[in-house]
N, C-alpha and C positions, 0 to 999 in steps of 0.2 A: 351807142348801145345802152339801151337801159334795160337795169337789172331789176326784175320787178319783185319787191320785196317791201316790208312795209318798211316805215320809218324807223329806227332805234330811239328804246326810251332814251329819257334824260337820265348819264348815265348817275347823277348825285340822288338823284331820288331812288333809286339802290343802294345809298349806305343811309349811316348812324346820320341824323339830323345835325349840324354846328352854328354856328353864327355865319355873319357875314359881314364884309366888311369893300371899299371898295378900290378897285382897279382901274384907268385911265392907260389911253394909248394916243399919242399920235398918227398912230401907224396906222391901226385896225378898229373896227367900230360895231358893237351886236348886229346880228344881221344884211351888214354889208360887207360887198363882195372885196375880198383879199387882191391888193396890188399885185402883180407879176412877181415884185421883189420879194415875195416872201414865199412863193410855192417854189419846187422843188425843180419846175423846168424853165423858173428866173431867177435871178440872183442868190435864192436858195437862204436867206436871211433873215432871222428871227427877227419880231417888232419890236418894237420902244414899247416899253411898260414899265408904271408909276402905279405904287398903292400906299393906303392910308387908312387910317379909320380900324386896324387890326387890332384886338385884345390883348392890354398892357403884359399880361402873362406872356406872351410870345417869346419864346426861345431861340429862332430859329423859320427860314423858308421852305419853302420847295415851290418851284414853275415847271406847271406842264403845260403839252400839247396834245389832243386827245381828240381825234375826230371818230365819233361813236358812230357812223354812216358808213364806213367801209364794210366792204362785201364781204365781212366774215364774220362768226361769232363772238368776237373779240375788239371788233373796234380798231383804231390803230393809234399806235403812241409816235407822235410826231418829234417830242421834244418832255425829258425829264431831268430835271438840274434839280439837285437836292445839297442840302446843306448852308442855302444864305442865310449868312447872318443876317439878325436881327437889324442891326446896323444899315442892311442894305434894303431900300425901298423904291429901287427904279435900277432897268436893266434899258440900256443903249441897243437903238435897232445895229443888230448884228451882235450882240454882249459880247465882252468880255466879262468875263466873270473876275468874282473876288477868289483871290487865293484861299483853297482850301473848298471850293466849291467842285461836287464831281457829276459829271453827269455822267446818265445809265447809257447803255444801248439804247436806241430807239428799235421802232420796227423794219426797218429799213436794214437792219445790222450794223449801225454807224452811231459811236456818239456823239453826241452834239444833237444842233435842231437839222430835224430835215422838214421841208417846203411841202405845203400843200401841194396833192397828186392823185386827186379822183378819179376814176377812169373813165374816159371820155362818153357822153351821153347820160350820164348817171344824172340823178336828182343833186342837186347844191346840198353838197356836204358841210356840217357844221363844226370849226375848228374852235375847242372849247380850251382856251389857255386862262388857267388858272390859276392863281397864287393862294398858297396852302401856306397859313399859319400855324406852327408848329409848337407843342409843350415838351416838345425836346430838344438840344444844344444841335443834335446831328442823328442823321438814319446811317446807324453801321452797313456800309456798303466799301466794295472795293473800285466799284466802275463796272465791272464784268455783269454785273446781274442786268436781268431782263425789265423791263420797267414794271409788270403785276408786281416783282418784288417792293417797290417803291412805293406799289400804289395800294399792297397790302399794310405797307406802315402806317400809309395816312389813314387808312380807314381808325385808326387804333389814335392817332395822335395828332391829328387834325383840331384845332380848337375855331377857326373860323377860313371861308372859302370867299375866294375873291375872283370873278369870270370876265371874261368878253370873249364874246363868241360870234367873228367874222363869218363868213363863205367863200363855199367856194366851190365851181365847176367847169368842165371844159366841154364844149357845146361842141356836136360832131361836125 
């Protein structure tokens, strides 16, 4: 079933302009199609991701997941872990995270990552996981908030953005 509706912008060319800097995966790669093990009806497992190259001011992370192609106004938040240290520059396919790291709800109602889940027939959605450099220690959060919360902070304290952006679709 495809839903016929145009493309969604790219959602960064709706905020404040930052730097950039860059992100590597073994997992996932721009433009190509996302393994089983990472959508939501295989193994359901976030990728390997490594970055570098981020602004010596850096404080602090944040990783999302953010496929701007879902059938609503809103886009859908796959995956938001906020508060990596600085210290840390590479998350293991399936992360565990560093103590003291919280992630939000996603859209899904669930924290943690949840797996790519287009609906079937739709155009190849594009899953935009990014690492967001931060000029602050940590975003005051309890866990409980919704991820716009999150993604209201970065717009304010973001100092540089780091992407790969796989696909994904399931063919009727």
């Amino acid at each position: 079933m495809m839903l016929e509706r145009p493309r969604a912008p790219w959602p960064y060319d709706l905020l404040p302009k930052v730097g950039e800097f860059s992100v590597v995966s073994d997992d996932v790669r721009d433009g190509e199609m996302l393994a089983s093990t990472f959508t939501l009806a295989g193994d359901n497992l976030s990728p390997q991701l490594s970055w570098s190259g981020f602004p010596p001011e850096t404080k602090s992370f944040t990783v999302t997941c953010f496929d701007p192609d879902a059938p609503t106004t809103s886009g859908f938040w796959h995956w938001v872990a906020i508060n990596l240290p600085v210290s840390t520059t590479s998350l293991a396919r399936g992360a565990a995270l560093p103590e003291g790291v919280k992630q939000l709800r996603n859209d899904f109602g669930e924290e943690g990552y949840g797996g790519a889940a287009p609906p079937p027939g739709d155009f190849a959605h594009r899953y935009i996981f990014a690492v967001h450099a931060l000029d602050i220690d940590s975003i005051d959060a309890d866990g409980d908030e919704p991820p716009a919360y999150a993604g209201f902070n970065l717009a304010f304290h973001t100092l540089a953005r780091a992407v790969v952006t796989p696909i994904y679709q399931i063919k009727d």
